[in-house]
C-alpha positions in Angstrom: 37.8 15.6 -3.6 34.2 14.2 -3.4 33.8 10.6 -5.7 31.5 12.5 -7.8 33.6 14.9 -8.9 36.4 12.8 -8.9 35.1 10.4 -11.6 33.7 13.1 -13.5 37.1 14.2 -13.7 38.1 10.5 -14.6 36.3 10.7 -17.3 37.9 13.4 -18.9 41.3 12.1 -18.6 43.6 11.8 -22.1 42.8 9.5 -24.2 46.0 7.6 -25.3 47.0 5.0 -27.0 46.9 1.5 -25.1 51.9 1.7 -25.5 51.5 4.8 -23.3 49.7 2.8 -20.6 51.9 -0.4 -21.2 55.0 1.0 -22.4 54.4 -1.7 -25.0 55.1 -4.6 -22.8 53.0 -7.1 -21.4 49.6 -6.6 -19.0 48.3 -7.7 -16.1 45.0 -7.1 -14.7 44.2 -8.1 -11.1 40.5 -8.9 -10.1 39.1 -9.2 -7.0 36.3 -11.9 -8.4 35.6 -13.2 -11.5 34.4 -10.7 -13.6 35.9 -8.0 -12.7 38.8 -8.2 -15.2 36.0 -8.4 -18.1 33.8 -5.4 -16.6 37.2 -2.5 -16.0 39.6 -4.1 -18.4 37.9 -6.7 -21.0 38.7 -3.1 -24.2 42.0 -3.4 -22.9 42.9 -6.9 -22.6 41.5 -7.5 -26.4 43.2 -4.4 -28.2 46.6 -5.8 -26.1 46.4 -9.0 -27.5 45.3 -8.0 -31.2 48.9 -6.2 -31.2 50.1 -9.7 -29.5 50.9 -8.4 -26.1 51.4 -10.8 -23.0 48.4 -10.6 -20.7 48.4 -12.4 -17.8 45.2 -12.1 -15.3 44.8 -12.4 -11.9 41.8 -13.2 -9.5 41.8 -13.0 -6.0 39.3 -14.3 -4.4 37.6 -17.8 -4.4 33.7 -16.2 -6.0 32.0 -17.8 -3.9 30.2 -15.2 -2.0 27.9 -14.3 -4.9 25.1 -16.9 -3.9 25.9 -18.1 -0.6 22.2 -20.1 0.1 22.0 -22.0 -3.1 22.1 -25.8 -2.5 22.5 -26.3 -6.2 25.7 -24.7 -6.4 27.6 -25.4 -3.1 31.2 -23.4 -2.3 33.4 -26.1 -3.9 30.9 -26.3 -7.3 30.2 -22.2 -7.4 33.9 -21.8 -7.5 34.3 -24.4 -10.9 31.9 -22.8 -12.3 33.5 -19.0 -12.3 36.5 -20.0 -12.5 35.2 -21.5 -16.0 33.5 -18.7 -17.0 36.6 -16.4 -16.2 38.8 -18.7 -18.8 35.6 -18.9 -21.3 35.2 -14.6 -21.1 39.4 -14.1 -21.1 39.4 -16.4 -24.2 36.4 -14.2 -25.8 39.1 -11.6 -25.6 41.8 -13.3 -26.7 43.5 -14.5 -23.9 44.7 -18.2 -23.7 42.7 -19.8 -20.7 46.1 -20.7 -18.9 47.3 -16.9 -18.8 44.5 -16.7 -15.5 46.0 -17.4 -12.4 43.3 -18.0 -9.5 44.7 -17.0 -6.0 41.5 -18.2 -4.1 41.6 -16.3 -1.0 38.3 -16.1 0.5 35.7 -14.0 -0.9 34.3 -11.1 1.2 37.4 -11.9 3.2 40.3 -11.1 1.0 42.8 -9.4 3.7 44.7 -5.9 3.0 47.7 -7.1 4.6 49.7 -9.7 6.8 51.6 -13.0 5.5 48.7 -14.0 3.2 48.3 -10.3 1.5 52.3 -10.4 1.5 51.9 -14.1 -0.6 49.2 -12.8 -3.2 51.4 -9.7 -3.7 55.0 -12.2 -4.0 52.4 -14.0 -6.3 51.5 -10.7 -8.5 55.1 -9.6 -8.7 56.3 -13.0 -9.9 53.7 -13.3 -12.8 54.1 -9.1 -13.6 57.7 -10.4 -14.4 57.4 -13.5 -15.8 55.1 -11.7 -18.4 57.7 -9.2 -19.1 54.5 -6.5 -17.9 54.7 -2.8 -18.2 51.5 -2.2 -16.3 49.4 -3.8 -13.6 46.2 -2.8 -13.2 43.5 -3.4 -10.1 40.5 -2.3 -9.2 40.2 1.5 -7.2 40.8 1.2 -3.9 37.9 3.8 -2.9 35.8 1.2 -4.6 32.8 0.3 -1.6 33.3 -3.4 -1.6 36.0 -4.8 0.6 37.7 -6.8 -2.0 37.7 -4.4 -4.4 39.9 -2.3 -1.5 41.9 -5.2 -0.7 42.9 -5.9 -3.9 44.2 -2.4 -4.4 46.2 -2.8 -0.9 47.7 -6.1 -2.4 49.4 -4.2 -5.5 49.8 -1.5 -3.3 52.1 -4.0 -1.2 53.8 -5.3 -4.9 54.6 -2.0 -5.8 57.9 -1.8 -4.0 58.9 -5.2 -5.7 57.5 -4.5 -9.0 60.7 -1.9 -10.1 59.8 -0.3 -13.7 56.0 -1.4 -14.2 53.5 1.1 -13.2 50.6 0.4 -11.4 46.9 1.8 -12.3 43.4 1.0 -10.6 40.4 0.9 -12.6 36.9 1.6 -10.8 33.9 -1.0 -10.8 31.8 -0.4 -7.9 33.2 3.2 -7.4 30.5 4.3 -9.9 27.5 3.9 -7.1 29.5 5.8 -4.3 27.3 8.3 -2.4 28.1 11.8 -4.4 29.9 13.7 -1.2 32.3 10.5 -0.3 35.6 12.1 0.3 38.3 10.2 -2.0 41.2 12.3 -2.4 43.1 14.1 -4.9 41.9 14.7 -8.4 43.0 11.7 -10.6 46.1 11.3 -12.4 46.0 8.7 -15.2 44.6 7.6 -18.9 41.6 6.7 -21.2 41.8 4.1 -23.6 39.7 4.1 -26.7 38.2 0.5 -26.8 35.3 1.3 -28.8 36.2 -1.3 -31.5 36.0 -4.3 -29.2 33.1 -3.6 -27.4 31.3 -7.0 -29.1 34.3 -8.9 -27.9 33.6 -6.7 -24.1 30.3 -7.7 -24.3 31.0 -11.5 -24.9 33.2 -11.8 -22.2 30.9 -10.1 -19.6 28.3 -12.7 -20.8 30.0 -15.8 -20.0 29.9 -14.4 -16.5 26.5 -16.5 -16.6 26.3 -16.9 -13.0 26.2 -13.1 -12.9 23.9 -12.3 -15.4 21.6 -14.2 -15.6 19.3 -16.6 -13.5 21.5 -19.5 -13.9 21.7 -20.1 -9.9 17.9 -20.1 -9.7 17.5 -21.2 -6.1 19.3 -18.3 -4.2 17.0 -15.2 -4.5 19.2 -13.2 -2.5 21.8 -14.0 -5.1 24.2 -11.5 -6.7 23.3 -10.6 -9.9 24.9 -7.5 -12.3 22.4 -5.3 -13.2 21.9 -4.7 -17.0 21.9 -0.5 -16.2 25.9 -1.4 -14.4 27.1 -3.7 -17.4 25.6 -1.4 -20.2 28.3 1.6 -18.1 31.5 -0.6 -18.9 30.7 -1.3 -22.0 31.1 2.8 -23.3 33.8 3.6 -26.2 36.6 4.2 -22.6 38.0 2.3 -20.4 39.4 4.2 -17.2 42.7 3.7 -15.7 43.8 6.1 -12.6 47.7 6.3 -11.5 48.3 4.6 -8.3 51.4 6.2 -8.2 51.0 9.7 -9.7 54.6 10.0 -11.3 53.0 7.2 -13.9 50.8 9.6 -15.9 
């Protein structure tokens, strides 16, 4: 199935109610960066915790790609600094600050498998328990940024270890994949109605400063979200394909 269909398909799956997806239990949402868990899952994330749900988050890599030739913001200081703004955006949602977990495996570098991928998905498994989770979600493996795909492999490795709790993948930079890309089957999987929290969505994205703004102001090659790419994720829906198609 080509992405574009695919997604257009995506975004007619049911809409359910946020139990079905978690069975009720706790959440956790794995990100390859910070900001990624505010962009696919910030709806999510709020609406579990207003019905006092466990979330526990998750990100993967170190950030530090986003402006690699600012001398204002070196490796060591870029990384404080998103690593804030994730715990300042998980808080607008209502997530205590030490529910994030940083793994800081090298951004742009993140790797789909061997003893470190085998660590980070030991690491994902451990918390997904610990939290008493009935769902992990990550971002869509067909999604065109390297990360995003290791990420996916990561759960994808966890998945064996993680027993009862389902696995879903929500898609971020999937949305700009050329229209005939071959992805697959159709999707499998949910919608979840976070229309309600979208000021809280919106907040969260926001204190992603460093990717929204000029904040770094001396890297003009600098990543920066585009406000047409925020303004998608923060829509009444939030997406969530089954990784493994018996979930839906």
């Amino acid at each position: 199935m080509h992405a574009d269909a695919f997604l257009a398909a995506a975004e007619r799956l049911p809409v359910v109610d946020l139990d079905t997806l978690t069975g009720g239990a706790g959440l956790v949402v794995v990100a390859p960066h910070p900001d990624d868990e505010s962009l696919g899952c910030g709806g999510v994330m709020a609406e579990a915790r207003a019905r006092g749900q466990t979330v526990e988050v998750v990100i993967v890599s170190d950030g530090c790609g986003s402006h690699t030739h600012s001398a204002l913001y070196p490796p060591d200081k870029l990384r404080t600094l998103r690593e804030q703004e994730t715990r300042d955006a998980v808080e607008a949602l209502g997530v205590p600050a030490e529910c994030v977990t940083f793994l800081r495996l090298p951004d742009a570098g993140v790797p789909r498998s061997g003893p470190t991928a085998e660590a980070a998905a030991a690491r994902i498994v451990d918390i997904a328990k610990r939290a008493g989770a009935g769902a992990v979600c990550v971002t869509w493996g067909h999604d065109p940024h390297c990360d995003h795909q290791a990420a996916a492999a990561i759960v994808t490795l966890a998945r064996g270890r993680l027993g009862r709790i389902r696995s879903f993948a929500y898609p971020v930079w999937g949305w700009t994949l050329p229209e005939g890309t071959e992805v697959g089957d159709a999707p499998t999987g949910y919608r979840i109605d976070v229309g309600v929290h979208r000021a809280a969505k919106a907040q969260a994205v926001a204190a992603h400063r460093s990717q929204t703004t000029d904040l770094i102001a001396d890297d003009p090659a600098g990543f920066r979200l585009e406000a047409a790419m925020i303004e998608r994720f923060l829509g009444r829906h939030e997406i969530f394909i089954a990784m493994d198609p018996s979930a839906s």
